[in-house]
C-alpha positions in Angstrom: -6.5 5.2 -6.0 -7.9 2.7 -7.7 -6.3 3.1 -10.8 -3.2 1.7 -9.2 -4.2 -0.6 -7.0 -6.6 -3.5 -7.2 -9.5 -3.2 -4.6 -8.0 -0.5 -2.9 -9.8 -0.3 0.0 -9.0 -4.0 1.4 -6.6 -4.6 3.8 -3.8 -6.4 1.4 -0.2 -7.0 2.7 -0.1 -9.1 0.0 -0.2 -6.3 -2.7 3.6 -6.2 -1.4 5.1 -8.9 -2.5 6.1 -6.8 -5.7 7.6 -3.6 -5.8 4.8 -1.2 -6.6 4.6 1.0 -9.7 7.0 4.2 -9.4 5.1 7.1 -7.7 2.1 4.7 -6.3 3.2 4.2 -2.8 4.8 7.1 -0.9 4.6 6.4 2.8 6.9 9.2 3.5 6.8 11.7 0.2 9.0 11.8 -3.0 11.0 14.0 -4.6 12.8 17.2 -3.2 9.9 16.7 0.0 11.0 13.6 1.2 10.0 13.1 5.0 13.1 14.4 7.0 12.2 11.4 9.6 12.9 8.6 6.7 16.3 7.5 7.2 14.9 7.4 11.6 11.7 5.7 10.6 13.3 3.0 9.0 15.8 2.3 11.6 13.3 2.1 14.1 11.1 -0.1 12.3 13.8 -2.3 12.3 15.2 -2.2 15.5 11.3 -2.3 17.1 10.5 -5.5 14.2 13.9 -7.6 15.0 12.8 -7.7 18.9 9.0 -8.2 18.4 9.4 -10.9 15.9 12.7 -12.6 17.2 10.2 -15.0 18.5 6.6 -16.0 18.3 3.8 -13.3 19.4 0.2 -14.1 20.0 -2.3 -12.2 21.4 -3.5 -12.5 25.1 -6.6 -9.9 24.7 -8.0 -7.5 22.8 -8.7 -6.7 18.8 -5.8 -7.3 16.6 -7.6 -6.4 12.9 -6.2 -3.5 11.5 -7.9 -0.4 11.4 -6.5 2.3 8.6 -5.8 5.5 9.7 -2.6 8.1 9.8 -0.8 5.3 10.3 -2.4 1.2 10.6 -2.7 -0.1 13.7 -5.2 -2.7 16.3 -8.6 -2.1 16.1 -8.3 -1.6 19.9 -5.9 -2.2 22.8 -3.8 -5.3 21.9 -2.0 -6.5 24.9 0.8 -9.5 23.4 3.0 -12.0 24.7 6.1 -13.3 23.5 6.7 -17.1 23.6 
């Protein structure tokens, strides 16, 4: 929407770095529909973040620019390694 976000069709993780405005960003609903998943999603993003960025990653092939979708994700098959 870009009456809440600046350039809203750019890939910005920046945009982040401050809490968004209240209601702008709802990744998994608000209100009495919350996502039932929430509380799961968060834990695994965790778990899955602390193990793939305990060290350094780099890409051994593929496409790693993001591509927008359901959910962001590689442009294609990223295969990494951990150093």
């Amino acid at each position: 929407d870009p009456d809440l976000w600046h350039d809203p069709e750019r890939f910005d993780p920046a945009r982040f770095e401050r809490p968004p405005a209240a209601w702008s960003y709802l990744p998994f609903g608000g209100g009495e529909r919350t996502c039932l998943g929430m509380h799961l999603a968060h834990l695994l993003l965790d778990e899955a973040l602390s193990t793939l960025l305990g060290g350094d990653l780099r890409a051994v092939w593929g496409d790693p620019s993001p591509r927008p979708g359901v959910t962001l994700g590689p442009a294609g098959p990223l295969v990494l390694e951990k150093r």
